[in-house]
N, C-alpha and C positions, 0 to 999 in steps of 0.2 A: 504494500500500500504506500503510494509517494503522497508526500501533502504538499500543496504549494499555494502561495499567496497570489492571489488574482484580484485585477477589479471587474469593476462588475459589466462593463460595457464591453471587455473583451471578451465574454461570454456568450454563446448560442446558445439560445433555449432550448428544451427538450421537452417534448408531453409525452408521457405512458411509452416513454421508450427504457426498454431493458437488456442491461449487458451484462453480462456473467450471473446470471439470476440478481442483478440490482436493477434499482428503477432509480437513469441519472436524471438529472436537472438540465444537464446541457452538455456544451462542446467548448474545450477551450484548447486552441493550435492544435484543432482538430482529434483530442484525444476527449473522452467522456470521463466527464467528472460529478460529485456528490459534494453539495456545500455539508461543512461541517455544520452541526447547529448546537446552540447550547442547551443547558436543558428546557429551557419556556419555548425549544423549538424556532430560534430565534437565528440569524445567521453569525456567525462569530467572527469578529472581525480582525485583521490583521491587526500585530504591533505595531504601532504608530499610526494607525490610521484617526482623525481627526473625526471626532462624535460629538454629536452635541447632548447634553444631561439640562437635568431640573435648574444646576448652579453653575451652569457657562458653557465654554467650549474645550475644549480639551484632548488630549491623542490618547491611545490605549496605553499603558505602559507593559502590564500584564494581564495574567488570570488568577481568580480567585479559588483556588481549587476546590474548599469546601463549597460552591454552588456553582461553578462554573459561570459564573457571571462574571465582568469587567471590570480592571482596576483603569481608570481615568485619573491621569494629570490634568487639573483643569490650570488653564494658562490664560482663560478670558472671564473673565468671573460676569454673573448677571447681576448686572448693579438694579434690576428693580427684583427681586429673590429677597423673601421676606419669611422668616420663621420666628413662629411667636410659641414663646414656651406656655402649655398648659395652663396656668394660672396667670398669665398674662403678663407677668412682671417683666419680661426681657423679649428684645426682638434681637434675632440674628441675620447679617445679610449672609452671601451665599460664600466669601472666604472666611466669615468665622464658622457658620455651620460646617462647611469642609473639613478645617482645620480641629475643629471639636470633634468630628467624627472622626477623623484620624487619629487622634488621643485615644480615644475610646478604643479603636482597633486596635492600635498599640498594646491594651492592658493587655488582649485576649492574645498579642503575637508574644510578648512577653513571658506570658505562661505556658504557651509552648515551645518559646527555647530554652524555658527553666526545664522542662519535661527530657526534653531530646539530652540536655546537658547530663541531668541526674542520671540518664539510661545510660548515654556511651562516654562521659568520662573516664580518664585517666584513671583507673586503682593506686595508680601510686604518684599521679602528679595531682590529680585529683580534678582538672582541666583535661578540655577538648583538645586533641589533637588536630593541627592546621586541617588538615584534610576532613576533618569532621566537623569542624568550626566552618569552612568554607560552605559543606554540605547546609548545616544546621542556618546559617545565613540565606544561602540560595532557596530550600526549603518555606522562609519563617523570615521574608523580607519586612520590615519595618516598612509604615505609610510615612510619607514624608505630608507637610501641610494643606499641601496642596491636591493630594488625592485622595481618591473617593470611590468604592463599591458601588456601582451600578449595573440595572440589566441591560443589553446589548438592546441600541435604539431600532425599532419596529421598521425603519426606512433606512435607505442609504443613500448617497451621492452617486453615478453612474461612476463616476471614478478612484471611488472607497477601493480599500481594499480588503477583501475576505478571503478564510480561509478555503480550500476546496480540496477534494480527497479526489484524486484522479483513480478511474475503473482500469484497470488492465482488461482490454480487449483483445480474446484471442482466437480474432480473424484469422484466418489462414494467409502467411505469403503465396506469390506464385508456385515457389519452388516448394514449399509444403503442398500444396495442392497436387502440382504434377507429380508427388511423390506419392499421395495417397490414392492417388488416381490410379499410380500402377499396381500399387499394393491391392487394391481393390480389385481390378481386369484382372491380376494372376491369382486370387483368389476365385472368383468367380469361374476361369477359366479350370482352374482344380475343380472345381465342384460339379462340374459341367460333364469335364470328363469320366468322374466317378460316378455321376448318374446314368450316364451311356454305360458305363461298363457293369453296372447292375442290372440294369436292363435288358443288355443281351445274356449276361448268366440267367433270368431267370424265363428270356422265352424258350433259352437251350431245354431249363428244369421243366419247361410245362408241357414237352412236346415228349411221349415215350420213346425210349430208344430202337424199339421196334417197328414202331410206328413210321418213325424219322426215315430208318434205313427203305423202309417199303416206298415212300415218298420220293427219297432220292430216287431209286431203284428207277420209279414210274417218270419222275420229271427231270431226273439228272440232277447233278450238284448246285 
């Protein structure tokens, strides 16, 4: 399975067409492909592609693994974005709500690199080893202020870029062709001849040998 990032306009559409027992979406430089989708069924979009959210505009930076939903840097904030807390006492525009949500994510990225640490720490250094440290990082990235969990936007730009799972189509070449072609005519041809030659064994077996010799005898061989 190859995955590769496409936008969306270099794409051929497809209806009710099926390759290798899948049903693709389209054609892109002419090979058949399946958008990825997240799980609300939604198209998932390349890193770095440029979405727009609740609180601005911003590129993808990652994924969120526990929901597969999108991590967004937002880099243009909407200055009319207004959240009012519950009891009404505070309004937030859309870079402090971000930045507040990012905190928050933070606690719960925190407690699992406390986890991962206590699991494969050092017994005797009592610390991660770089290589598990790196992992543990890569794994359990920190939000930075400015970003923000959300679900992949319902529309796209014709020039977004999304993911897309290319179909291995296995059309036959010319030269598989003519090769099965032969395989096929010398088989046929075997079986051709084996039914001929059961056929005359078995008008020999229906004719008595008596009978046969009296026959020749009358009409010659």
């Amino acid at each position: 399975m190859t995955i590769k990032h496409v936008t969306l306009n270099s794409i051929v559409p497809a209806f009710s067409t099926i390759v290798n027992g899948v049903e693709i979406d389209g054609y892109v430089d002419g090979q058949p492909m399946q958008f990825v989708r997240t799980a609300d069924n939604r198209l998932k979009p390349a890193i770095g592609t440029t979405v727009h959210t609740p609180y601005g505009v911003g590129t993808v930076a990652r994924y969120w693994p526990a929901t597969n939903r999108i991590v967004v840097a937002i880099n243009q904030f909407d200055e009319d974005y207004a959240f009012v807390t519950a009891d009404e006492s505070d309004i937030y525009d859309a870079q402090e709500t971000v930045a507040r949500t990012a905190r928050s994510m933070n606690v719960g990225v925190a407690s699992d690199r406390e986890t991962f640490t206590r699991l494969y720490k050092s017994e005797i250094t009592g610390v991660l080893s770089k290589s598990n440290e790196q992992k543990m990082t890569a794994t359990f990235p920190m939000f930075d202020d400015n970003e923000v969990v959300v679900t992949p936007p319902a529309s796209f730009q014709p020039t977004d870029m999304v993911i897309a799972r290319i179909i291995k189509d296995s059309r036959e070449t010319p030269a598989e062709r003519k090769a099965r072609i032969r395989r096929e005519r010398a088989l046929a041809t075997k079986l051709a001849n084996s039914m001929l030659s059961m056929q005359a064994d078995d008008a020999d077996d229906a004719v008595p040998a008596d009978v046969l010799a009296e026959m020749n005898e009358i009409y010659g061989d």
